[in-house]
Backbone as CSV, one residue per row, in Angstrom:
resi,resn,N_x,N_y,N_z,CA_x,CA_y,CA_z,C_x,C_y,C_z
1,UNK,87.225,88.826,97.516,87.887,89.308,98.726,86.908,89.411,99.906
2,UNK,85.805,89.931,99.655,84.615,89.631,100.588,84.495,88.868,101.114
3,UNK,84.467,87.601,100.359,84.403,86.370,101.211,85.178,86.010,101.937
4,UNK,86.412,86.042,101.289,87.666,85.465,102.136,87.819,86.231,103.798
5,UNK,87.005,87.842,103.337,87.225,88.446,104.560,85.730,87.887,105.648
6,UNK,85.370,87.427,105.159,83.755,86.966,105.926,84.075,85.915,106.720
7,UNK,84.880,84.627,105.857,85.454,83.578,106.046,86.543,83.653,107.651
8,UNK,87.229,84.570,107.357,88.317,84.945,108.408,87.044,85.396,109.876
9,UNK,86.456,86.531,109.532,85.555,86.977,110.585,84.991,85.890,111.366
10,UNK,84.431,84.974,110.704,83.458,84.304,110.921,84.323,82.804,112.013
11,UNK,85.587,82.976,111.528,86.328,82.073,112.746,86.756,82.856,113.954
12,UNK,86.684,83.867,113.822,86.973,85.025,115.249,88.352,84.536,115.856
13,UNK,88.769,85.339,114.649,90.378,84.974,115.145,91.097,85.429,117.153
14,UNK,90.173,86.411,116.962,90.526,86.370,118.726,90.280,85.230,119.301
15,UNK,89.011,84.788,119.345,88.942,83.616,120.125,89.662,82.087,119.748
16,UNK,89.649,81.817,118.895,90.877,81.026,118.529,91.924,81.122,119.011
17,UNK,92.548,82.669,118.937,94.205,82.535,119.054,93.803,82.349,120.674
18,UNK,93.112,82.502,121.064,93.421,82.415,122.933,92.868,80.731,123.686
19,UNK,92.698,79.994,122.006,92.601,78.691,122.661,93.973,78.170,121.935
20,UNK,94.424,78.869,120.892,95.853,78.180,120.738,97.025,78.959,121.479
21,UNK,96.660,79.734,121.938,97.809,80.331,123.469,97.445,79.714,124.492
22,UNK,96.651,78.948,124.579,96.220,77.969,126.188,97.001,76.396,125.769
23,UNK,96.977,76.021,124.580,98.017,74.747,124.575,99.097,74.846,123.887
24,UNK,100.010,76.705,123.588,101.110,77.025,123.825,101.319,76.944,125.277
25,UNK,100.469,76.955,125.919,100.829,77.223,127.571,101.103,76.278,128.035
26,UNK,100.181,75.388,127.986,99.927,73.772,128.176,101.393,72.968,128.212
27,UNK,101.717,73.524,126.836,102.942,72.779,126.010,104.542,73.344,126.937
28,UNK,104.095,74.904,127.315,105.332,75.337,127.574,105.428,74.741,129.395
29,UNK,104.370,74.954,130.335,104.815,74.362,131.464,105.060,72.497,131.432
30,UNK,104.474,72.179,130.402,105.251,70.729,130.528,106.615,70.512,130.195
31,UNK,107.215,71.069,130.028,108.705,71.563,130.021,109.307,70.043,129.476
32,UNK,108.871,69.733,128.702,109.550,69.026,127.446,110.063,69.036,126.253
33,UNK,109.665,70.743,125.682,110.483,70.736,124.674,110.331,70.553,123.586
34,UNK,108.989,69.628,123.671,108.557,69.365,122.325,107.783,70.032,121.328
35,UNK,108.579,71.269,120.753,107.117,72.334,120.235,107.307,72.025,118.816
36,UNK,107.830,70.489,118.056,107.207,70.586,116.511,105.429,70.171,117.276
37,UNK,105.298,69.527,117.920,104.262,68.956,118.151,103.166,69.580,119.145
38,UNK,104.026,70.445,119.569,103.175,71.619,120.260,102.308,72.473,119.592
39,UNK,103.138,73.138,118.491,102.690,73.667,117.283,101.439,73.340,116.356
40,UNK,101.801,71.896,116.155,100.523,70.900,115.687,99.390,71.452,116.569
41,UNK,99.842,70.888,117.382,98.297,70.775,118.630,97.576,72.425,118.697
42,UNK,98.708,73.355,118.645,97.467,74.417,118.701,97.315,75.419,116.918
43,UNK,97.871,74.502,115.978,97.230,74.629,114.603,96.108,74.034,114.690
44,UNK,96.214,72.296,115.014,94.944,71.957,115.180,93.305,72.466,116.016
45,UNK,94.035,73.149,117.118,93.261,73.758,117.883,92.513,74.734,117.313
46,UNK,93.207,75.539,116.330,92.970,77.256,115.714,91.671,76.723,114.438
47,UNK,92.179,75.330,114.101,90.522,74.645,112.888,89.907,74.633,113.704
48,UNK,90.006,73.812,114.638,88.776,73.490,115.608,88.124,74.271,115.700
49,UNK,88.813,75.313,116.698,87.576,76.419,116.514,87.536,77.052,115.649
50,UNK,87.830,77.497,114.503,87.621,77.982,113.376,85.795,77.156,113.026
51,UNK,86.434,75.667,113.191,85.018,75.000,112.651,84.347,75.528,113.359
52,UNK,83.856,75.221,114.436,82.926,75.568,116.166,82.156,77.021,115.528
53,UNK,83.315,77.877,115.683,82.693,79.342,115.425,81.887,79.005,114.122
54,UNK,82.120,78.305,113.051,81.616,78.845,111.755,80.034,77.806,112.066
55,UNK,80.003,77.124,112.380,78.814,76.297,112.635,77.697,76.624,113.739
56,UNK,78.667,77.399,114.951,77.742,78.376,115.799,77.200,79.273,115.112
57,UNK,77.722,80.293,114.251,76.969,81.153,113.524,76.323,80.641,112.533
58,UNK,75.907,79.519,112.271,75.737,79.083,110.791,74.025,78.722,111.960
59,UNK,74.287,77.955,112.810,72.990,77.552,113.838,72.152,78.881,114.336
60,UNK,72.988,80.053,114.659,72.560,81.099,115.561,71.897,82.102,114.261
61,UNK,71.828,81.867,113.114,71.777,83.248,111.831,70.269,84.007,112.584
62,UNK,69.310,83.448,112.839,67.952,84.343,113.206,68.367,85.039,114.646
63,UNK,69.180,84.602,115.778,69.180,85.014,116.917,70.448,86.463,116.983
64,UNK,72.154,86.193,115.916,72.769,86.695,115.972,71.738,87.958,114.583
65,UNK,70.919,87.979,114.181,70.216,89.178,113.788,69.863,90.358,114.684
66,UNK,69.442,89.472,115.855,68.936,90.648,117.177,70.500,91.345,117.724
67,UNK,71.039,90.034,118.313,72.023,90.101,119.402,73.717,90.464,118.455
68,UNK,73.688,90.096,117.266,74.580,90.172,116.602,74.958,90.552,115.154
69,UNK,74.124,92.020,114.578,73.752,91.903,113.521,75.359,91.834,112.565
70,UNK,75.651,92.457,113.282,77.530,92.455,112.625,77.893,91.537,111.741
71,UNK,77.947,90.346,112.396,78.212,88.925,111.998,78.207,88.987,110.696
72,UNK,79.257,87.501,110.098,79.052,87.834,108.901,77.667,87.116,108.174
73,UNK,77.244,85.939,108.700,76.118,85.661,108.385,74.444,86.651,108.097
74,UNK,74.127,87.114,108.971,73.186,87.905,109.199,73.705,89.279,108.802
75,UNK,74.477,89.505,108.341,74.673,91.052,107.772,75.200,90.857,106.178
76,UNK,74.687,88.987,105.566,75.290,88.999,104.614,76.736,89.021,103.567
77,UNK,77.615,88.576,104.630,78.934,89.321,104.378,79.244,87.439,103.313
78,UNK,78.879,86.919,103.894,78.772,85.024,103.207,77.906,84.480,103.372
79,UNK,78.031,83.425,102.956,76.602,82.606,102.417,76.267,81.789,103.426
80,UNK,75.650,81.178,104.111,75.210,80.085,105.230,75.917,78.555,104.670
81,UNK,75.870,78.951,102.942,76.278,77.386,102.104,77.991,77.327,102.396
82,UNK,78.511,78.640,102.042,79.940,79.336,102.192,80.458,78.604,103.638
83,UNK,79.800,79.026,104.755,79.922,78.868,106.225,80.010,77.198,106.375
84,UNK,79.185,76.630,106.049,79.216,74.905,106.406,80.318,74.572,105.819
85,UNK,80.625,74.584,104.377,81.963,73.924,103.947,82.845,74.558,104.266
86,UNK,82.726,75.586,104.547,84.049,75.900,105.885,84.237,75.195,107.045
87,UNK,83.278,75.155,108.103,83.131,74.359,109.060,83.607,72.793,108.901
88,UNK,82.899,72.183,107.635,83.440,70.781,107.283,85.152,71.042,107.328
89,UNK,85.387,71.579,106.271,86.814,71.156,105.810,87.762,71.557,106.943
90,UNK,87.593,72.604,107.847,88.229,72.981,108.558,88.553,72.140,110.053
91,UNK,87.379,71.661,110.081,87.323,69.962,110.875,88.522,69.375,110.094
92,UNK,87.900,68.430,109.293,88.871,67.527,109.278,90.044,67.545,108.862
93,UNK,90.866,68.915,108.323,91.962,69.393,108.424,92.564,69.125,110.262
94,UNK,91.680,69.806,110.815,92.425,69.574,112.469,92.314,68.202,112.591
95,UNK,91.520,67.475,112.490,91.704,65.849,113.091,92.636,65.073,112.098
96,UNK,92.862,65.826,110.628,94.381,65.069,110.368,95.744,65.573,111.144
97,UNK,95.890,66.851,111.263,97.132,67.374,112.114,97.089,66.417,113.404
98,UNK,96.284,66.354,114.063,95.889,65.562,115.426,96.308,64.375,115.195
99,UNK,96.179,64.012,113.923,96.338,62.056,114.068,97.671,62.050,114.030
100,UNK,98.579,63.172,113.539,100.185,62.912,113.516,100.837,63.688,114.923
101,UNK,100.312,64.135,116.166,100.684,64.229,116.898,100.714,62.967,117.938
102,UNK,99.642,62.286,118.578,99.621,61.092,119.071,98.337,60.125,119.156
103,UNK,98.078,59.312,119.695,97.353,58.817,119.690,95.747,59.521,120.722
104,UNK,96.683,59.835,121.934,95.394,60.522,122.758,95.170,61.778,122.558
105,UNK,96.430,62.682,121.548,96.063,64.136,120.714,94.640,63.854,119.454
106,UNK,94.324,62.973,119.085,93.820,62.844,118.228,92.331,62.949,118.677
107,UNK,92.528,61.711,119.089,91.028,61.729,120.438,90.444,62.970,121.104
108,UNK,91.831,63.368,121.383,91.253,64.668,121.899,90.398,65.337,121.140
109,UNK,90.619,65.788,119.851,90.265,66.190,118.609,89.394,66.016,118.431
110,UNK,88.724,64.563,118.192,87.737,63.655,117.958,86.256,64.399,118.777
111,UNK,86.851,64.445,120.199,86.272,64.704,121.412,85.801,66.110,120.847
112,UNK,86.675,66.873,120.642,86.641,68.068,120.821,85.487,68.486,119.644
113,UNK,85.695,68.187,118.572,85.010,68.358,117.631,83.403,68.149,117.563
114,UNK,83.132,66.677,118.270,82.147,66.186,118.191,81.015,67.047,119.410
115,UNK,81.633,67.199,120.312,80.591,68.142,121.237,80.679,69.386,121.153
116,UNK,82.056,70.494,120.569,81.376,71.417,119.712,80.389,71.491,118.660
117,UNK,80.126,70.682,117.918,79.052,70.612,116.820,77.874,70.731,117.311
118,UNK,77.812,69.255,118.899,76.895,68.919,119.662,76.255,70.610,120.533
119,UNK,77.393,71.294,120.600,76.962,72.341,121.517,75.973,73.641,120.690
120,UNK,76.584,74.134,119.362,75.906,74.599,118.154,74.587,74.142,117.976
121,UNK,74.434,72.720,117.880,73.425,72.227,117.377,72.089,72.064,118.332
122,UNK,72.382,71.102,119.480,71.487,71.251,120.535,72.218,71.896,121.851
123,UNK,73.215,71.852,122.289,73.427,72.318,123.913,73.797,73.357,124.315
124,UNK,73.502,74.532,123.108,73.453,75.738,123.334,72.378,76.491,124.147
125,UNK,70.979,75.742,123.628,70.187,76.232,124.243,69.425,74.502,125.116
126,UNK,70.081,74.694,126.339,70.303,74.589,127.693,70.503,75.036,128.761
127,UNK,70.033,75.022,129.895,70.128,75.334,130.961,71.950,75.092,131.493
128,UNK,72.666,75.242,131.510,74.166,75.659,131.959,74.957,74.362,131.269
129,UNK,74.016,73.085,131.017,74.766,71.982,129.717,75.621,72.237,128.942
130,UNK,75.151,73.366,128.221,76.293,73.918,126.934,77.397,75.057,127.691
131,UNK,76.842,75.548,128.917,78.076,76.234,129.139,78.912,75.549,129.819
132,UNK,78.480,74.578,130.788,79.624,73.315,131.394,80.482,73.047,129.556
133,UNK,80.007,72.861,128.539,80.609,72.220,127.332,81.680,73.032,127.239
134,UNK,81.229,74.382,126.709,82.302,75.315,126.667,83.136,75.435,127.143
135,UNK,83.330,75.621,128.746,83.956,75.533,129.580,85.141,74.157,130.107
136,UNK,84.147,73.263,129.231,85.306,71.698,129.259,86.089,72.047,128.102
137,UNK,85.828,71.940,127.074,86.569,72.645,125.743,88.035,73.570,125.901
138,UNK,87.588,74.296,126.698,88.369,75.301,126.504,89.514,74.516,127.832
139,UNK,89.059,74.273,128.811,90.092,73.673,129.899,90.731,72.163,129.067
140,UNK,90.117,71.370,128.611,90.833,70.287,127.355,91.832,70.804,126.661
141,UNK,91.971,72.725,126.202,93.308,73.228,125.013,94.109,73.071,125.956
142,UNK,94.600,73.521,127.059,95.762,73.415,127.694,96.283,72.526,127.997
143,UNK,95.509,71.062,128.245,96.192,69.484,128.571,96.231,69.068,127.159
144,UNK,95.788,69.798,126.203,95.844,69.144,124.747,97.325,69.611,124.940
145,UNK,98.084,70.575,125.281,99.253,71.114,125.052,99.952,70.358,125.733
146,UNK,99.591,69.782,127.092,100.790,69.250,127.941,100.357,67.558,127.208
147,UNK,99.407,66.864,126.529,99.617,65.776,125.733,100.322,65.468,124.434
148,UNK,100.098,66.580,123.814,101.522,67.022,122.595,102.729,66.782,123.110
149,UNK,103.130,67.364,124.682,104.351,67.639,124.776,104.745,66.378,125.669
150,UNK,103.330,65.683,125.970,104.325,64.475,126.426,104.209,64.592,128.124
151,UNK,103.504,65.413,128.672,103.612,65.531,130.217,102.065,66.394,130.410
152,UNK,101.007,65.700,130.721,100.003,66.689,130.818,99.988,66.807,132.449
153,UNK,100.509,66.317,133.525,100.623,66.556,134.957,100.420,68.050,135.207
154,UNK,101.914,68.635,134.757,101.562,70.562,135.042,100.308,71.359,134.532
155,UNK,99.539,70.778,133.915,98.616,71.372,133.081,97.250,71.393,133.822
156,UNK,97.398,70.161,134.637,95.996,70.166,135.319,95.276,71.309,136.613
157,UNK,97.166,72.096,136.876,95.897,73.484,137.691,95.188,74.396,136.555
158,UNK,96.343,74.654,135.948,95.755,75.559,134.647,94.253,75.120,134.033
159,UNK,93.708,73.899,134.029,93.138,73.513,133.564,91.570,73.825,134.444
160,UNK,91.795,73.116,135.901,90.940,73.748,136.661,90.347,74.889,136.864
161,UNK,91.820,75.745,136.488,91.343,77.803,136.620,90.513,77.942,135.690
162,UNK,91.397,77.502,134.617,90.311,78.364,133.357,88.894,76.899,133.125
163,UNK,88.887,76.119,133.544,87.342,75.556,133.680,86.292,76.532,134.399
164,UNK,86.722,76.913,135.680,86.043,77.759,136.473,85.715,79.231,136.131
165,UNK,86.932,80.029,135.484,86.635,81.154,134.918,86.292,81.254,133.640
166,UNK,85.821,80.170,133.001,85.442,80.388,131.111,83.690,79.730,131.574
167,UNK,83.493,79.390,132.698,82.397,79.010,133.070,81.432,80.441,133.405
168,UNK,82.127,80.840,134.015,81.714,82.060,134.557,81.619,83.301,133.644
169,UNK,82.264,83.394,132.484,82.012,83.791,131.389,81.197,83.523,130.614
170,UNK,80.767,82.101,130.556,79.870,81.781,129.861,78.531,82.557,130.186
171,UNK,78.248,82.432,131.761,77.457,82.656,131.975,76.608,84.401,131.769
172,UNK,77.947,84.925,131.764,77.988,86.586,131.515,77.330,86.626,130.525
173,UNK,77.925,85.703,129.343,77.696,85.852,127.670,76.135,85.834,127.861
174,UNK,75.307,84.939,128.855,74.068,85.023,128.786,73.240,85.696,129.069
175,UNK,73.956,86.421,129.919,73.111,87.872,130.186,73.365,88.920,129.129
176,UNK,74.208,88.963,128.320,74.684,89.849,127.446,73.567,89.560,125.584
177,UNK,73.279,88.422,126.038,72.647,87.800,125.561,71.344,87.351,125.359
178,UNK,70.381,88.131,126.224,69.551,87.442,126.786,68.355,87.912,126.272
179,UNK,68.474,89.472,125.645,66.964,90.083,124.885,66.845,88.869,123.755
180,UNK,67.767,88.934,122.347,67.962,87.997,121.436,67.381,86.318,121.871
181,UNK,68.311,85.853,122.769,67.505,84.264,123.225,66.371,84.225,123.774
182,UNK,65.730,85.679,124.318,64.231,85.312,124.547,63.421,85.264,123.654
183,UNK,64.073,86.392,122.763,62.871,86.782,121.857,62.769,84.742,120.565
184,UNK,63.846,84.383,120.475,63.968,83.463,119.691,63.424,81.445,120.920
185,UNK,63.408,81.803,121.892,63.255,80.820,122.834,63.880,80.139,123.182
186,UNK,65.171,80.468,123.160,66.739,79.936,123.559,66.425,79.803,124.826
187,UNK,66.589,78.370,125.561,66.780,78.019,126.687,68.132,78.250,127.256
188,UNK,68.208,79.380,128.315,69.869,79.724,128.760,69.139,79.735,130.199
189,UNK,70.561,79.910,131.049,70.398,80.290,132.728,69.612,81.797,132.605
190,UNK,69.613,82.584,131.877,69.176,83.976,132.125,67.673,83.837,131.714
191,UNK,67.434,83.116,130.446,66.065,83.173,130.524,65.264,82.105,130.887
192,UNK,65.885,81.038,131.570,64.563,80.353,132.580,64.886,80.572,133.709
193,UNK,66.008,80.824,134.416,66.263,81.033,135.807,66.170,82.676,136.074
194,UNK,66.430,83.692,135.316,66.028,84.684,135.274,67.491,85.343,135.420
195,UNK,67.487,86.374,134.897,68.542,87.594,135.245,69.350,87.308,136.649
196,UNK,68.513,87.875,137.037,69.523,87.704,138.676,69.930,86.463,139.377
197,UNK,68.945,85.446,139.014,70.189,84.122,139.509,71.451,84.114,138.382
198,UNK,70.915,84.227,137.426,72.313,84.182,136.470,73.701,85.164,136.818
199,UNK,73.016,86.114,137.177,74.249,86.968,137.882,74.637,86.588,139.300
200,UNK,73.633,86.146,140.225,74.470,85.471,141.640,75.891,84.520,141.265
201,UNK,75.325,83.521,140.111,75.751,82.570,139.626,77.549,83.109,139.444
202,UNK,77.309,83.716,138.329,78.402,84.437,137.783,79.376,84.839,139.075
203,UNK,79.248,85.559,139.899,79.580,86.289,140.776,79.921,85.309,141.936
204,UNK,79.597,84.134,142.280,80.405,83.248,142.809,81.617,82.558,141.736
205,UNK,80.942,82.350,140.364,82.352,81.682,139.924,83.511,82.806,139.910
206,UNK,83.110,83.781,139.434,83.994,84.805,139.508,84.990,84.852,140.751
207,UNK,84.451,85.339,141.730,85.332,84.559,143.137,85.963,83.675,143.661
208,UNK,84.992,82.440,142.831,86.045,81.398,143.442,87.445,80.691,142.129
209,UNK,86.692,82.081,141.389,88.176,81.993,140.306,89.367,82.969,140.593
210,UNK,88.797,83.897,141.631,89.675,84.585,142.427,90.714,83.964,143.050
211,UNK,89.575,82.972,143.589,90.516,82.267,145.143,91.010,80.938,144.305
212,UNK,91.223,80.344,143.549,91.682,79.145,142.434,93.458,80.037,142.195
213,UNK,92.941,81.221,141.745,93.858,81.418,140.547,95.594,81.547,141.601
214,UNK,95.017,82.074,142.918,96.045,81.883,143.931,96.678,80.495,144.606
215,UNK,96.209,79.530,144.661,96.912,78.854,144.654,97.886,77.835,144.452
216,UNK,97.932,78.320,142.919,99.112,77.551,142.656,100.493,77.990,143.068
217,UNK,100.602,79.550,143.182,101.543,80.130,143.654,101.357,79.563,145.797
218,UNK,100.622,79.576,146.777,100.507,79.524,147.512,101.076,77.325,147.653
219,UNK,101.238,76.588,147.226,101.580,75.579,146.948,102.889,75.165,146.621
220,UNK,103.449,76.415,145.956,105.054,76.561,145.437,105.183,76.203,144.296
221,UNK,104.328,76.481,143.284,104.022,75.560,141.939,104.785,76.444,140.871
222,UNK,104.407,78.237,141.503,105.031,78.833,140.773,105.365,79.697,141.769
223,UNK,106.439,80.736,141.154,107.136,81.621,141.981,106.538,83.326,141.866
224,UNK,106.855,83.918,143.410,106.285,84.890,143.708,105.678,85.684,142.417
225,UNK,106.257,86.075,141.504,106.042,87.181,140.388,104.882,86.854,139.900
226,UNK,104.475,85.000,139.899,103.273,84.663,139.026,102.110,85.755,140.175
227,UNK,101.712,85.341,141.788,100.930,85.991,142.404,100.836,87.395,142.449
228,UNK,102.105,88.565,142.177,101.882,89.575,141.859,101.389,90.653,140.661
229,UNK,101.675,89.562,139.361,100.667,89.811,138.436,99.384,89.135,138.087
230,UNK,99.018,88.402,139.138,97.646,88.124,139.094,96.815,88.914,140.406
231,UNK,97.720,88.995,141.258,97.035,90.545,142.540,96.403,91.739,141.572
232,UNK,97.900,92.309,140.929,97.995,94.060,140.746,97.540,93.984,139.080
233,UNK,97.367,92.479,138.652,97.065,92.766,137.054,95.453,92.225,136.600
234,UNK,95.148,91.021,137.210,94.224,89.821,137.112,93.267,90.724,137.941
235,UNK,93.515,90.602,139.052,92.299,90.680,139.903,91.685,92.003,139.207
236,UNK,92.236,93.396,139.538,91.871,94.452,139.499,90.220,94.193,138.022
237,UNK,91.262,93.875,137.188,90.217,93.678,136.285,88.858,93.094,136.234
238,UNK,89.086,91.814,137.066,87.871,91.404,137.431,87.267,92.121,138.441
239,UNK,87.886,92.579,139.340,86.638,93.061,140.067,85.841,94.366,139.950
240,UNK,86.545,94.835,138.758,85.898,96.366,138.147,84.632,95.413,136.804
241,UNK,85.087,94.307,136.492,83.800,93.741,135.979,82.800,93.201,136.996
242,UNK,83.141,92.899,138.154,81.979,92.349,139.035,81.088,93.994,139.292
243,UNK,81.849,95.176,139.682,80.706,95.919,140.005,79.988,95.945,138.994
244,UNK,80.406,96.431,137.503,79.823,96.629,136.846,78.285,95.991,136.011
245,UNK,78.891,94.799,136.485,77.633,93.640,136.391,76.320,93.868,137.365
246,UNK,77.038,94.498,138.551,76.104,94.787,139.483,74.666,95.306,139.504
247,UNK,75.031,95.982,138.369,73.786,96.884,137.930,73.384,96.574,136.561
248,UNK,72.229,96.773,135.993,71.299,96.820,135.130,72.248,97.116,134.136
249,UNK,72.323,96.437,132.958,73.565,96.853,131.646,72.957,96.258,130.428
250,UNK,72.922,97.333,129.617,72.409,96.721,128.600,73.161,95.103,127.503
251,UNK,72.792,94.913,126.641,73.387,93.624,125.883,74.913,93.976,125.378
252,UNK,75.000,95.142,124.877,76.365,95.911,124.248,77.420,95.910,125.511
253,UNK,76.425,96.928,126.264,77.623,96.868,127.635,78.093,95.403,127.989
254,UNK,77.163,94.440,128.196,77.670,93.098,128.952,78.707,92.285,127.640
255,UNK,78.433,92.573,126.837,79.291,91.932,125.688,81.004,92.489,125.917
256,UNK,80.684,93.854,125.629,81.747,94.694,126.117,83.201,94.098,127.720
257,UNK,82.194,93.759,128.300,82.522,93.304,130.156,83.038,91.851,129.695
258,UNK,81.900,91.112,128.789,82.694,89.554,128.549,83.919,89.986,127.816
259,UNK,84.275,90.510,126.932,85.485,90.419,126.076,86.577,90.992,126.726
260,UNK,86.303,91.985,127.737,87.283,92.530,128.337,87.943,91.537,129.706
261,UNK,86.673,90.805,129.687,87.637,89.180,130.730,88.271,88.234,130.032
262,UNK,87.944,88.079,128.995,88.960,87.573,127.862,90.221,88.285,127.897
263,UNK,89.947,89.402,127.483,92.196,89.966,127.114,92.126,90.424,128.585
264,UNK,91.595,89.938,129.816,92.236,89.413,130.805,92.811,88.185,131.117
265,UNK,92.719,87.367,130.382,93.191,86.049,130.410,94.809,86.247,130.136
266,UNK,94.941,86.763,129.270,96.198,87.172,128.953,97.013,87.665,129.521
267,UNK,96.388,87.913,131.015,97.735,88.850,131.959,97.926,87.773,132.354
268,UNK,96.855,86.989,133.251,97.396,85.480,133.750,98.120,84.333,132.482
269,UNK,97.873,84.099,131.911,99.121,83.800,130.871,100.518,83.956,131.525
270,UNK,100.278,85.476,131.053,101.810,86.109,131.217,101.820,85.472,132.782
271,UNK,101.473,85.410,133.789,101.564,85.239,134.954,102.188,84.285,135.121
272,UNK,101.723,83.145,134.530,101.954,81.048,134.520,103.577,81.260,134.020
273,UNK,103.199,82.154,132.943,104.836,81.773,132.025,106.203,82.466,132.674
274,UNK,105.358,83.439,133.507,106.611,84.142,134.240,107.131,83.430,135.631
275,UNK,105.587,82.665,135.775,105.996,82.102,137.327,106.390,80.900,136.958
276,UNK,106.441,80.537,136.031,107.146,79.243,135.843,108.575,79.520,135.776
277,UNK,109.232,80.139,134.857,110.490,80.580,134.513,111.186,80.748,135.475
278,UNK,110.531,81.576,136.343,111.577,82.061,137.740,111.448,81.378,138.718
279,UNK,110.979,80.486,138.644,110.723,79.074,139.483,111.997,78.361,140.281
């Protein structure tokens, strides 16, 4: 039972489910209808990263000791041997679901798979390389949804927002991050460019994910309700994480600030799906 529960941890079912709610999203503004295949695409999505996560921690075991002793790797909870044939099988489980959705769902897959591994392995520790990766990844689940469904057109603002704001997260993660990757010599924006460009950094994407996330409603793409729960729901949140960044925070706190812009993602969600509807 240990394992199985290590196994589960170790894919971080949060972060998963919020890349297979980005090509439920994907799927639902392409307004085709097609959710056996929607479904596919973000099962396939939920291995994917299932793999990703289990191979990031399987790469990170000496660094997530400092920064992450929790984990199940470094706190022993499974085996490093346990973790890879997870990672394997859980791959190519998603790139078979993928091959029976379509031809450019598959690819996607293909894609997707191969520069997560790539990002684990070497483009993690990079100068903003691996977080541009991340950040493509995650904007790819939502047109993976509108390519399932057969119409990826609506998908491409969505796609832009969250490129810009999972970027800008990334970059948080590195400050949150940043005692652990020095001490180990992880090349990130925080430790060769230093702390505070990494936070200027942040703090423009942050903004201009402010000013993104408005205009699709300002365009007529979606209807009023989407801009009022991204005013009185979206924003607020972020900008009680920008002060807070402002100042000196330890690794816990900034971890804390990244996850809490995550189950902010989720109001804008609700935002797309409401402003679509009442459209």
């Amino acid at each position: 039972m240990s394992q199985l529960k290590g196994l589960y941890k170790i894919s971080r079912p949060l972060s998963t489910l919020s890349g297979a709610l980005s090509v439920l999203l994907g799927g639902y503004v392409a307004g085709t209808g097609q959710w056996g295949d929607i479904f596919l695409a973000a099962l396939a999505t939920i291995l994917i990263s299932s793999s990703a996560n289990a191979w990031n921690d399987y790469m990170d075991i000496e660094i997530d000791k400092i920064n992450q002793p929790q984990r199940p790797l470094p706190s022993g909870m499974i085996s490093p041997r346990a973790a890879v044939i997870f990672a394997v099988i859980t791959a190519i489980l998603s790139l078979i679901i993928a091959a029976f959705i379509n031809q450019t769902a598959f690819i996607i897959a293909v894609i997707s798979t191969i520069l997560l591994f790539l990002y684990s392995w070497k483009l993690k520790s990079t100068v903003l390389l691996g977080n541009f990766t991340v950040a493509f990844i995650s904007a790819l689940s939502v047109m993976f949804g509108g390519v399932a469904a057969g119409n990826i057109r609506p998908t491409i603002w969505l796609a832009v927002i969250i490129f810009v704001a999972i970027l800008g997260r990334e970059i948080l993660k590195t400050l949150a991050d940043y005692d652990g990757d020095l001490r180990q010599k992880c090349r990130t924006i925080s430790t060769v460019w230093g702390r505070r460009s990494a936070r200027i950094i942040f703090y423009i994407l942050a903004l201009l994910t402010i000013g993104l996330m408005l205009l699709p409603y300002m365009f007529r793409v979606y209807a009023p309700i989407y801009a009022y729960l991204v005013i009185f729901g979206v924003y607020p949140v972020i900008l009680y994480i920008l002060v807070k960044v402002s100042r000196e925070r330890t690794g816990a706190q900034l971890e804390r600030l990244s996850q809490l812009m995550k189950y902010d993602f989720f109001i804008w969600f609700l935002a797309v799906i409401l402003g679509t509807q009442f459209m």
